[in-house]
C-alpha positions as CSV (number, residue, x, y, z in Angstrom):
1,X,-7.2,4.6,-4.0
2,X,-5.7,2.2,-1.8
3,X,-2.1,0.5,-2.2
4,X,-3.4,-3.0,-2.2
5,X,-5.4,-2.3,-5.1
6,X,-2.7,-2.0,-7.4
7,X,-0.5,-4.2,-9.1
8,X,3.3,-5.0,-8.8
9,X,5.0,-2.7,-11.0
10,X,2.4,-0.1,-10.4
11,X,3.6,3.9,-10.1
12,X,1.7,6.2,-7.7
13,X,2.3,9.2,-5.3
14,X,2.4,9.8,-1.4
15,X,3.1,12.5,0.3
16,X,4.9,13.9,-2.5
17,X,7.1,11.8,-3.8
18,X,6.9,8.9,-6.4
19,X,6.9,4.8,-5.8
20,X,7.1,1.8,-7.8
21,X,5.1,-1.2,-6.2
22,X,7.6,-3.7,-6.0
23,X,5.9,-6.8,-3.8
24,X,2.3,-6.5,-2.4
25,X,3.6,-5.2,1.0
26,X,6.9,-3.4,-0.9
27,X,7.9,-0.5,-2.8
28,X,10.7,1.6,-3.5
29,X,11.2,5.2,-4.2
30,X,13.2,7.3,-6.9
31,X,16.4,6.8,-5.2
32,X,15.7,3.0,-5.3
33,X,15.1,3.0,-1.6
34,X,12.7,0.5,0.2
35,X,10.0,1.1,2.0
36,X,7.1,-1.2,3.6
37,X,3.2,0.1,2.9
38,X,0.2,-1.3,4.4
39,X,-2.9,-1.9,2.3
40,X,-4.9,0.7,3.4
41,X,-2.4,3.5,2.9
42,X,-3.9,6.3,0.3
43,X,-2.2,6.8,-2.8
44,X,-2.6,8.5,-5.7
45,X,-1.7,6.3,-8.9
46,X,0.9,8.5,-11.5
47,X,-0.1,7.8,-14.4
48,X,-3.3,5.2,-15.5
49,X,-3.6,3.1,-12.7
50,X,-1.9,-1.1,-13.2
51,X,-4.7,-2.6,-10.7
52,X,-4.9,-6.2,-9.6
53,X,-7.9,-8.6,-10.7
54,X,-10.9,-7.7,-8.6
55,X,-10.8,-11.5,-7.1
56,X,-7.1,-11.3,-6.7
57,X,-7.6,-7.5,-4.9
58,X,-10.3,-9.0,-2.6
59,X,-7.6,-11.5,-1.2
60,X,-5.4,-8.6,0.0
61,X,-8.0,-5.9,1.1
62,X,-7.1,-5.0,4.0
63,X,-9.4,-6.4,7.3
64,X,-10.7,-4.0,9.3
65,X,-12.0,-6.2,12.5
66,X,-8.7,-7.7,12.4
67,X,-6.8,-5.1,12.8
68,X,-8.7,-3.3,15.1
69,X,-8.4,-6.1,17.3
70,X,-4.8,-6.9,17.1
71,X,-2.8,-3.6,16.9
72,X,-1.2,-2.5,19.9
73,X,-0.6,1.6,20.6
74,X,3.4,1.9,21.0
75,X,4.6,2.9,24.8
76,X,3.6,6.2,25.4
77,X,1.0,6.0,22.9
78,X,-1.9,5.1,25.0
């Protein structure tokens, strides 16, 4: 699933280690570190999934065509 889908407060996996949505853009770890997500990062829910409405999940699915458009490789990266 994808992190916009869930709800704040939601627990899921990545890469191993477990995160607490804290803000739609936000979570933080175990150690009560920060970290920013994008929406379309793939995670794995621990536990039964919190999800956001499906209206309210629609407003923050990620766009595509958007970013496509708009995100620049880093120098070095091209």
């Amino acid at each position: 699933m994808q992190f916009f889908e869930l709800a704040i407060g939601a627990r899921f996996i990545f890469q191993g280690r477990k995160y607490t949505k804290i803000a739609m853009c936000m979570t933080e770890d175990e150690t009560r570190i920060g970290h920013i997500f994008r929406g379309e990062t793939e995670v794995v829910p621990d536990g039964e999934p919190m999800l956001l409405p499906p209206a309210e999940a629609e407003r923050w699915k990620p766009d595509e065509e958007y970013w496509a458009d708009h995100l620049t490789p880093a120098p070095g990266q091209r």
